[in-house]
TILUM-462878 format. One record per residue (C-alpha): x, y, z. Coordinates in steps of 0.5 Angstrom, whole numbers, padded with zeros to 4 digits, always signed. Example, Ala and Ser with C-alpha at 12.3 -4.5 7.8 and 13.67 -1.06 7.14 Angstrom:
REM residues 2
+0025-0009+0016+0027-0002+0014
***
This chain:
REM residues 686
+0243+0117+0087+0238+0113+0087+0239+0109+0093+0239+0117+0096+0233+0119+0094+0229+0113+0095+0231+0114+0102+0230+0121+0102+0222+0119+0100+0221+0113+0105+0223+0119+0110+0218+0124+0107+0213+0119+0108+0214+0118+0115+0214+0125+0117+0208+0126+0113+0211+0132+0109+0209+0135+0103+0212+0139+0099+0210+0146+0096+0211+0147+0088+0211+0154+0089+0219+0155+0088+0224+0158+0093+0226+0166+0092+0233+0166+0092+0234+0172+0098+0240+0173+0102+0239+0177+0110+0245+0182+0111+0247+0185+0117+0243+0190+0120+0247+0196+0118+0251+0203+0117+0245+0206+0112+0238+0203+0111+0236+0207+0104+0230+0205+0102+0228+0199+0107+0221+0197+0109+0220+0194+0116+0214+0189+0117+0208+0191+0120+0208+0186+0124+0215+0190+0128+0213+0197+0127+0207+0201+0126+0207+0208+0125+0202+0213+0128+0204+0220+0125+0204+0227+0127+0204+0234+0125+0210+0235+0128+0213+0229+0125+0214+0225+0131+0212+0217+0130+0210+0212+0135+0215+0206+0133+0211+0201+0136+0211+0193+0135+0206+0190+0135+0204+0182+0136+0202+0178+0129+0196+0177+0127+0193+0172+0122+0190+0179+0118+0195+0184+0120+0202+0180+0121+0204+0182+0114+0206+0175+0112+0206+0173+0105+0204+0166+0106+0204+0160+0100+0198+0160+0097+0200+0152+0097+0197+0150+0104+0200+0143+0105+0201+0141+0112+0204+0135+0116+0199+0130+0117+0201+0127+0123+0203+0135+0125+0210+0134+0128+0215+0139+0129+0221+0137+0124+0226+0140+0128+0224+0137+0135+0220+0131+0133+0214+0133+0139+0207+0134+0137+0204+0140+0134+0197+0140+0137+0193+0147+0138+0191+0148+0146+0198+0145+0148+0201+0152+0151+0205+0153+0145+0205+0157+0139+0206+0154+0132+0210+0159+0126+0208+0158+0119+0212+0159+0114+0211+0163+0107+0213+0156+0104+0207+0153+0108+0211+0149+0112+0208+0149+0120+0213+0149+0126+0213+0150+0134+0215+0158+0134+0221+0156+0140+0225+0152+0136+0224+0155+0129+0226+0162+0133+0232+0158+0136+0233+0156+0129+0233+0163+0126+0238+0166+0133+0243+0161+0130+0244+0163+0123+0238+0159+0119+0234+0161+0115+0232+0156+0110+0227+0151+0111+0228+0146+0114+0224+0141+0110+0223+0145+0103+0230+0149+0104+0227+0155+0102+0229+0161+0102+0225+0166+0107+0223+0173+0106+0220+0173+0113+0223+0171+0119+0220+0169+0126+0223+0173+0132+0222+0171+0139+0222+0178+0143+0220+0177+0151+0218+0185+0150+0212+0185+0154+0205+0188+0150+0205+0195+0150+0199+0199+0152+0199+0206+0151+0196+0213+0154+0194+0208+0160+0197+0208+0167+0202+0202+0169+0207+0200+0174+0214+0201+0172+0216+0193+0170+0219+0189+0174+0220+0184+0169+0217+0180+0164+0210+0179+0163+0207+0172+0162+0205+0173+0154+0211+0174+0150+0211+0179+0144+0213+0174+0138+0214+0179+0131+0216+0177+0125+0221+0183+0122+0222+0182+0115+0228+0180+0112+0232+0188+0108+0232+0186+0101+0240+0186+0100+0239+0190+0094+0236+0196+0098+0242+0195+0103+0249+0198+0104+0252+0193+0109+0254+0194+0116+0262+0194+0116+0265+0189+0121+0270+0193+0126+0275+0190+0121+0272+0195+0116+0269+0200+0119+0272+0207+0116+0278+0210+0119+0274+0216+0121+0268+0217+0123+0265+0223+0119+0259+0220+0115+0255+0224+0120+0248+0226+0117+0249+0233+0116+0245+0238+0120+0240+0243+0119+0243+0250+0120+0237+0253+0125+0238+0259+0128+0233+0263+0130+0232+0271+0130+0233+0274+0137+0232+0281+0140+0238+0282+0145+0234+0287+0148+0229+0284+0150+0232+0277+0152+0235+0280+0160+0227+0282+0161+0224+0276+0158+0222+0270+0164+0224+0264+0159+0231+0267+0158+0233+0270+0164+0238+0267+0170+0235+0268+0177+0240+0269+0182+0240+0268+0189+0245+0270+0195+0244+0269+0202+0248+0270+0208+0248+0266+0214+0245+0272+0218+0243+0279+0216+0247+0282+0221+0254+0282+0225+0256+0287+0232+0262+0292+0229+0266+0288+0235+0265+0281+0232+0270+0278+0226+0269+0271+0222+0274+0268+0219+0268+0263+0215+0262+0267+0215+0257+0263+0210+0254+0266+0204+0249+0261+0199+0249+0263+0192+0244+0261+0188+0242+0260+0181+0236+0257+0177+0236+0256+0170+0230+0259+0164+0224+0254+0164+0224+0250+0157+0222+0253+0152+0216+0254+0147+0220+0255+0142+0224+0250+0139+0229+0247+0143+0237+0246+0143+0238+0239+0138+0242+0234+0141+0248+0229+0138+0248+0222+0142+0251+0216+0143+0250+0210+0146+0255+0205+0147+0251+0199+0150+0254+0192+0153+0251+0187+0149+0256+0182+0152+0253+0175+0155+0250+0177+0161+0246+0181+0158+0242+0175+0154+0234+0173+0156+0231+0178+0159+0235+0184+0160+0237+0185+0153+0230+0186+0151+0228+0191+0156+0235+0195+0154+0232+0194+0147+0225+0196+0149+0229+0202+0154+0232+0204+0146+0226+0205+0143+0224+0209+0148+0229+0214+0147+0229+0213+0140+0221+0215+0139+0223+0221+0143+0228+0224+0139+0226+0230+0134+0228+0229+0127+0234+0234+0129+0237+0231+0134+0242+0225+0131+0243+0218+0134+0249+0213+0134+0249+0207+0138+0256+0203+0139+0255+0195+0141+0261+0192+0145+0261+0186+0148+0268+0182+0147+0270+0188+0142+0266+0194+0140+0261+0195+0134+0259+0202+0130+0251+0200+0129+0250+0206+0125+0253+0213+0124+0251+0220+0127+0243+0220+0124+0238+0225+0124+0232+0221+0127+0226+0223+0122+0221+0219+0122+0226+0214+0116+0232+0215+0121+0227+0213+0127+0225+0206+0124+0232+0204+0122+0234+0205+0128+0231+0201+0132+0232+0196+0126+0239+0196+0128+0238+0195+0135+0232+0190+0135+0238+0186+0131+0242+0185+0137+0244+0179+0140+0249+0177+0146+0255+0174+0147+0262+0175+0148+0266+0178+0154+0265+0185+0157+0270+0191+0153+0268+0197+0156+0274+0201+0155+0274+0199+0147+0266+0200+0147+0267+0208+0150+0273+0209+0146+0269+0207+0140+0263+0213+0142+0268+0218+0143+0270+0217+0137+0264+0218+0134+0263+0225+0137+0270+0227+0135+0271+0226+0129+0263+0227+0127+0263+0233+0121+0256+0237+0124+0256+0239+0131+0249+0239+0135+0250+0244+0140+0248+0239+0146+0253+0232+0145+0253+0227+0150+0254+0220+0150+0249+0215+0155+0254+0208+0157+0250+0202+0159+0254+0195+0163+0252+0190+0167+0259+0187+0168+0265+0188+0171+0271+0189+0164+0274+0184+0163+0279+0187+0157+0285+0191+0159+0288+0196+0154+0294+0198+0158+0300+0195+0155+0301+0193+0163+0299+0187+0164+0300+0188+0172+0295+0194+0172+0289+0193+0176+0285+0199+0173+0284+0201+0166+0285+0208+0165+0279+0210+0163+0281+0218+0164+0286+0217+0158+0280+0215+0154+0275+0221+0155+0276+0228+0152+0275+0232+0158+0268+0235+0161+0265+0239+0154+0263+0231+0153+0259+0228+0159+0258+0221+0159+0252+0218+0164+0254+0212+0165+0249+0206+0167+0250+0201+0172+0245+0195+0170+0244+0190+0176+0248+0187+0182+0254+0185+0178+0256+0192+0174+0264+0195+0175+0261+0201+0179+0267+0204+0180+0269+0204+0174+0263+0207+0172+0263+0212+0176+0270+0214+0175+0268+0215+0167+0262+0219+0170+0266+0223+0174+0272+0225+0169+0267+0226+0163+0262+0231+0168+0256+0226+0168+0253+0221+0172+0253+0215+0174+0246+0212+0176+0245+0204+0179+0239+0201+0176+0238+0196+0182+0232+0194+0178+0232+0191+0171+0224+0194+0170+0227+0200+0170+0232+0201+0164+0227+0205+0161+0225+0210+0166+0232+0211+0168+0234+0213+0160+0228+0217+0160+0229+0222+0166+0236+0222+0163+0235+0224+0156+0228+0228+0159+0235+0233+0162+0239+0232+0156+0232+0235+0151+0232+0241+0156+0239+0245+0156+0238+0251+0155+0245+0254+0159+0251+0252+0157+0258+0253+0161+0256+0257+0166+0261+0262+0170+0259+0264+0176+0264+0270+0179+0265+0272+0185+0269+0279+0188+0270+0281+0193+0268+0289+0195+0270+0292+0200+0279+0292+0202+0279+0288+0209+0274+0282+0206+0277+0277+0203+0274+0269+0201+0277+0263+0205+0273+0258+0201+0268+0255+0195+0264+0249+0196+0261+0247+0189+0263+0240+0189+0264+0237+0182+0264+0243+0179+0271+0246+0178+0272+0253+0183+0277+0258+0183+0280+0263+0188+0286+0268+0188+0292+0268+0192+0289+0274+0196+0281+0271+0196+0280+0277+0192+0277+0274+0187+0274+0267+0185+0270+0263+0180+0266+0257+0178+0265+0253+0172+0259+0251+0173+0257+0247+0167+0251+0246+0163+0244+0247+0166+0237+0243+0164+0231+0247+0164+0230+0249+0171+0235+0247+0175+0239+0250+0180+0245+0250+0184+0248+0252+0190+0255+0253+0192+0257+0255+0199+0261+0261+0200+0265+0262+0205+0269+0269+0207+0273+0273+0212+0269+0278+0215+0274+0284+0219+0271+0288+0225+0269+0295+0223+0266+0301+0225+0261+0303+0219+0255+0300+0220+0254+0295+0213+0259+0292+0210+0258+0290+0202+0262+0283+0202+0262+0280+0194+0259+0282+0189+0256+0275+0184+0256+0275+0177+0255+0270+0172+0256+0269+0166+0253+0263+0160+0251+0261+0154+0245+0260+0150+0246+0253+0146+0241+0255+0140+0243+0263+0138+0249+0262+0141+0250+0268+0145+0254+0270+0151+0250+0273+0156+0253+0277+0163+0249+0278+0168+0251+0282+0175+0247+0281+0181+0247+0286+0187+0252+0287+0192+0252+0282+0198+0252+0286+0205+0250+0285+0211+0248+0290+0216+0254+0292+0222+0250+0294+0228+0254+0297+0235+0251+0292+0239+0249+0285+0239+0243+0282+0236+0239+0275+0237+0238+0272+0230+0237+0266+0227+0241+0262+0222+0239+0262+0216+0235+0256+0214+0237+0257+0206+0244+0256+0207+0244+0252+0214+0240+0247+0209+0246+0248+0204+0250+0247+0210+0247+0240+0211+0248+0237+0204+0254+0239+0204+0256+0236+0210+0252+0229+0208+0255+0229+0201+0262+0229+0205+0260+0224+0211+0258+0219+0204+0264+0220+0202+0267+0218+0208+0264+0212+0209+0265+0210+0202+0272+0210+0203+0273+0207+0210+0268+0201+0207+0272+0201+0202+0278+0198+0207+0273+0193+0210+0272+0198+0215+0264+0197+0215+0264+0199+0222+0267+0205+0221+0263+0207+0215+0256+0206+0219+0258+0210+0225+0260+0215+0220+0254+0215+0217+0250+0215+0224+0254+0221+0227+0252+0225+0221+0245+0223+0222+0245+0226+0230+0249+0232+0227+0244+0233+0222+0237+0233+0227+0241+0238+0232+0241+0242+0226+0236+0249+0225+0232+0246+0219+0233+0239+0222+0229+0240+0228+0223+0245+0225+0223+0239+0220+0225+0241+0214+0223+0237+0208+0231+0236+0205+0234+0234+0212+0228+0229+0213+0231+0226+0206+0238+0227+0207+0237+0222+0214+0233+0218+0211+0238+0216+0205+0244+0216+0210+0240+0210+0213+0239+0208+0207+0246+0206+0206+0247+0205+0213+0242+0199+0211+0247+0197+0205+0253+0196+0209+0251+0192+0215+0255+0186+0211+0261+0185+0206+0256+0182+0201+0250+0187+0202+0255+0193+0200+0259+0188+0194+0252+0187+0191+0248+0194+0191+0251+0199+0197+0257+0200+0193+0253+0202+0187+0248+0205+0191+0253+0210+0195+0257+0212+0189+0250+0214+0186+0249+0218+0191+0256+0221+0191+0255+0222+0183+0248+0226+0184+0249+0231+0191+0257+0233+0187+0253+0235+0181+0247+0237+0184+0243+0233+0179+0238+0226+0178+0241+0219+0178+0237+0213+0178+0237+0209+0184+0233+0205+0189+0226+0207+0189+0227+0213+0184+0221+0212+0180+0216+0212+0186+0211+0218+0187+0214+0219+0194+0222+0217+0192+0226+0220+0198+0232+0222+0192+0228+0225+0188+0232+0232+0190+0235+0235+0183+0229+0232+0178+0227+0238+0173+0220+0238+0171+0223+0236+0163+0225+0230+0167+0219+0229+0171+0215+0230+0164+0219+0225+0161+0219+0220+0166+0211+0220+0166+0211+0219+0159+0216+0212+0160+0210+0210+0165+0204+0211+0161+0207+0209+0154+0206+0217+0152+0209+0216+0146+0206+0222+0142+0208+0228+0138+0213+0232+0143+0209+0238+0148+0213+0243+0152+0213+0240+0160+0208+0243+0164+0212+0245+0169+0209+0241+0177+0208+0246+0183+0214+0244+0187+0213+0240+0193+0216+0241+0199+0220+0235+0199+0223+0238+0193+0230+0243+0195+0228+0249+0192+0226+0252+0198+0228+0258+0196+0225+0265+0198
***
C-alpha cells in the first residue's frame, strides 16, 4: 500500500497536479426520462424569454465566465505545466482549442473532457469527483433571432459548446428502458376540455368559418346536336382562414432515427430542427418523441407543452446520441402506439418520421421477405404519418409507402440545412386544421346525365353503378387549402335549351366545436344552344387537366426507371413536356404550367443516370408523387427558396411558419397574416 501510494505521489508530482480539499459531492446522473418534476435545467442550455401567452423561447446559449451557470470550486489549483491529464498535449491559451474547468477546479482541453463525458464518465479524472456540471459538446451553430438568415447548409465554424446541469436523481423519475416501458401507454398528460361557445346561426355566414365552393365546366355552353361521353367539370373548394380564436390542439408524435448514420452534424441539426418544433407548440398541444435506432425507445410520455413541459422536453432530446442499426418499423410501431392507447384525444393527431437510412430490421417472421410490411403496422388514414427522408442514403420507398397508407407525406430532405424548414412548413399545416373529414357529393340532376369518372388522386372517390351518384373523401384540410377534383360526365343531346349536370355538396367537421356542417352548392349546368358556338377551354379546368396528366406522366416514369428502363422514363417525361406547351394555358403561359414543365425537367435531370436517380431522383420523383396525389406541400429541392417552383400547395400558415425557421422568430404565437398570392401560386381561381 505504501509502495502504491508513494508511487501515486511521484506521478502527481510530475504532472503538477493539486488537489482540491473541498470534498467530492456524491451525485449520480439518471437518464433523461419519462417525467422531470421539478427539474432545473443550466442557464448556460436554456433560457426562457416569457410571454403573455405563455409561449417561451428555449434558446441555448453559449457559457460565459459570468453567465455559464458554473459553480466553480473556490479551491483554484492549477496544472503547473497546464497539460491536459486525458491526452497529455499542452493547454495554452491562443492554441484554437477551448479549455473546461471543472467545479473541482481541475482544468481540461473542452474535446477530450467532452468525449469523456459521451462515453459515460463523469468523475474527474484526476480528483474522482463527482460533477454536478457536465461539459456537452453541441455542433449547433449560434443562434441569432429576430435577424434575416439563410437556411443553414451545414455547420458554422464556431461550435456551441453548453454546459447542461446533471438532473439531481432525487428530483427525477427514471426514463424506463424498452424492457420496462409500461405495457400500455395511457400516462398521457390529461387535456383541458375547451369548447367554446358557438352561434350555428351565424357560423355559415361568417368568412372565417365558411367553405367556398367552386364549380367549372370545360365550356359554358354545348349545341343540342352534340353528346360528350367525358365532358369535364372542376370542382373546387378552399377551407376557412386561420383562425383568431384559439385554434384546434394538437397531439404529436415524433419518431426520430437515432441510428449510427445520424452521429455528428446530423443529429445536431435534427435536435436543433426538435427544438423548433417544440418552442412552437402551444401549452395545449402535447408532445411524444420515439427514439429508435437498432430498437426503439419512448422519451417521454404524451405531455402538455407548457413552459415546464417545453424545457423537459428538449432536455430529453438534447440527450440524445447515435449508435446502432435502423428500425423503422419497431420505431413507427412504438408511435402509434403512443397515439392508440393514449387516455386524452386532442382533436388533431399525427405523427412526423424521420430516417436517414435504409431498415435494417424485418418483423415479418419470413425471413425471405424483402419488404416489410409496413401497412400491417399503421391504423388507417384518421392518422397521418409524414414521413421525412434525411439525406441521399434514406428507404425512400419505404417512407413513402408508410406516407401514403397513413394519408401523409413523404418529403426528401436533399439538404441536411434544412431539417428545421422542413419540419416547420410541416407542423405550420398541422397548427391550422380547421376542416376535418371533409365529404365531397356529387348527384347528378337530370335522367340522361350520368358521371364516367372522378380524378381526386390519394383521396378515396366513389361512384354508383349507374354514375348517379358519387362522393370523395377528402380528409382534413389546413387553413386555406384547396382542392380540385377533376370530374367527368356523360352529357346526352338534347332539345331543351340548359342542362343541369350535378348538383356538389360538402359536407365537414369542425375539429374545435365539433359540429358537422353540410353545405349545397348551386346546380352545374351548362347552356344547350341550337347551333354551334366557338368557345374556348376553360383555362381553370384545362389547368387541372394538366396537373393531373403531369402527376400520371411522373408515376409512369417513376415506374419504368424502376425496371432500369431510364430511357423510357425520360421520354416519358419529355412527351408530357411537349404535351403540356401545346395546352391552352401552356401557351398563354400560365404560371402552373410553366412550373409544372420546369419540375418535369427537374426529374428528367435526376434520371440521365442509375446512380443519379439511386441517389436523389427516386426520393426526389416520390416527393413530387406525394405532393400532387394529395394536393399538399412536401420538401424537396430548392423548397425554402423565394422563388422555388414546387411551392404550389404552401398554405399561408406554413409560409408563416417557414419564415419564422428563417429568421429564428421564436415569439409568442400570432394568427399568420395571410400573402397576397402569387401568380405562381395554383389558386388562380375566378
Amino acid at each position: 500500500m505504501a509502495a502504491m501510494e508513494s508511487a501515486w505521489k511521484r506521478a502527481k508530482r510530475a504532472l503538477g497536479m493539486s488537489f482540491c480539499a473541498q470534498p467530492p459531492r456524491r451525485s449520480t446522473l439518471d437518464d433523461v426520462g419519462d417525467s422531470f418534476s421539478d427539474v432545473r435545467l443550466s442557464d448556460a442550455s436554456l433560457s426562457a424569454a416569457s410571454s403573455d401567452s405563455g409561449y417561451r423561447a428555449l434558446i441555448p446559449t453559449t457559457p460565459t465566465p459570468t453567465s455559464s451557470g458554473l459553480r466553480v470550486s473556490k479551491c483554484k489549483a492549477r496544472s503547473s505545466k497546464r497539460t491536459c491529464t486525458i491526452c497529455l498535449g499542452p493547454m495554452k491559451p491562443g492554441r484554437g482549442q477551448a479549455l473546461f474547468t471543472a467545479e473541482c477546479s481541475h482544468e481540461f482541453h473542452f474535446q477530450c473532457i467532452s468525449s469523456n463525458v459521451k462515453h459515460g464518465n463523469y468523475i474527474c479524472p484526476i480528483c474522482r469527483s463527482n460533477w454536478k456540471e457536465i461539459p456537452f459538446h453541441n455542433t449547433i451553430p449560434s443562434l441569432h433571432f429576430n435577424q434575416p438568415k439563410a437556411t443553414p447548409r451545414g455547420p458554422r465554424s464556431g461550435d456551441l459548446m453548453t454546459i447542461v446541469r446533471r438532473v439531481d436523481s432525487l428530483n427525477v423519475r427514471h426514463c424506463p428502458n424498452p424492457s420496462t416501458e409500461p405495457g400500455l401507454f395511457n400516462d398521457d398528460d390529461a387535456i383541458e376540455q375547451h369548447i367554446p361557445t358557438t352561434n350555428k346561426e351565424h357560423q355559415f355566414s361568417s368568412e372565417q368559418k365558411s367553405v367556398e365552393i367552386k364549380t367549372y365546366t370545360e365550356f359554358t355552353a354545348l349545341p343540342q346536336s352534340a353528346s360528350r361521353e367525358d365532358f369535364s367539370i372542376l370542382v373546387h373548394v378552399r377551407a376557412p382562414r386561420a383562425r383568431s380564436s384559439p385554434r384546434a390542439p394538437v397531439d404529436l408524435v415524433t419518431v426520430l432515427d437515432i441510428s449510427g448514420s445520424m452521429a455528428g452534424t446530423k443529429l445536431a441539426l435534427l435536435k436543433r430542427a426538435m427544438g423548433f418544433v417544440i418552442q412552437n407548440l402551444g401549452p395545449l398541444d402535447r408532445l411524444s418523441v420515439i427514439a429508435f435506432s437498432s430498437s426503439a425507445r419512448r422519451l417521454f410520455h404524451l405531455r402538455r407543452m407548457s413552459d415546464s413541459g417545453r424545457q423537459l422536453a428538449l432536455a430529453a432530446v438534447n440527450s440524445l446520441t447515435a449508435g446502432g442499426g435502423t428500425n423503422i418499423a419497431e420505431g413507427l410501431k412504438k408511435g402509434v402506439k403512443v397515439i392508440e392507447d393514449r387516455g386524452y384525444k386532442n382533436p388533431v393527431s399525427s405523427i412526423i418520421l424521420l430516417s436517414d437510412g435504409q431498415d435494417t430490421y424485418n418483423v415479418s417472421p419470413n425471413t425471405k421477405a424483402v419488404r416489410i410490411d409496413y401497412k400491417s403496422l399503421l391504423p388507417g388514414r384518421y392518422l397521418p404519418v409524414h414521413a421525412f427522408g434525411f439525406g441521399g442514403d434514406h428507404d425512400s420507398a419505404a417512407l413513402h409507402c408508410i406516407a401514403e397508407v397513413s394519408g401523409g407525406t413523404f418529403s426528401f430532405i436533399e439538404d441536411e440545412g434544412a431539417i428545421q424548414d422542413a419540419f416547420a412548413q410541416c407542423i405550420g399545416g398541422l397548427l391550422s386544421v380547421v376542416v376535418q373529414r371533409m365529404r365531397v357529393s356529387l348527384e347528378c340532376v337530370q335522367p340522361c346525365v350520368s358521371l364516367s369518372s372522378v380524378k381526386s388522386g390519394n383521396y378515396a372517390s366513389m361512384l354508383s353503378g349507374d354514375g348517379r351518384s358519387g362522393s370523395i373523401e377528402a380528409g382534413d384540410l389546413y387553413a386555406d387549402e384547396e382542392r380540385d377534383f377533376l370530374i367527368s360526365a356523360k352529357v346526352p343531346r338534347t332539345s331543351h335549351e340548359e342542362t343541369v349536370l350535378v348538383q356538389v355538396g360538402v359536407s365537414y367537421k369542425d375539429p374545435v366545436s365539433k359540429d358537422t356542417f353540410t353545405l349545397q352548392h348551386n346546380m352545374v349546368s351548362i347552356q344547350r344552344p341550337r347551333n354551334a358556338v366557338l368557345e374556348t377551354v376553360s383555362i381553370e379546368v384545362d389547368r387541372e387537366r394538366n396537373r393531373v396528366r403531369a402527376a400520371e406522366a411522373m408515376a409512369l416514369a417513376r415506374a419504368a426507371a424502376e425496371k432500369c428502363n431510364l430511357t423510357e422514363a425520360v421520354a416519358t417525361l419529355e412527351e408530357e413536356r411537349q404535351r403540356l406547351a401545346k395546352s391552352v394555358s401552356g401557351q398563354i403561359g400560365d404560371r402552373l404550367c410553366l412550373n409544372l414543365d420546369a419540375e418535369l425537367k427537374e426529374m428528367q435531370e435526376r434520371m440521365a443516370t442509375r446512380r443519379r436517380y439511386e441517389v436523389s431522383g427516386r426520393a426526389y420523383v416520390l416527393s413530387g408523387l406525394s405532393s400532387h396525389s394529395w394536393q399538399r406541400a412536401t420538401a424537396r429541392g430548392d423548397f425554402t427558396h423565394g422563388d422555388s417552383l414546387v411551392q404550389s400547395y404552401q398554405t399561408p400558415s406554413m409560409v408563416d411558419m417557414l419564415h419564422r425557421s428563417q429568421t429564428m422568430t421564436l415569439g409568442p404565437m400570432h394568427p399568420p397574416v395571410r400573402p397576397a398570392r402569387s401568380a405562381g401560386k395554383r389558386s388562380q381561381h375566378k
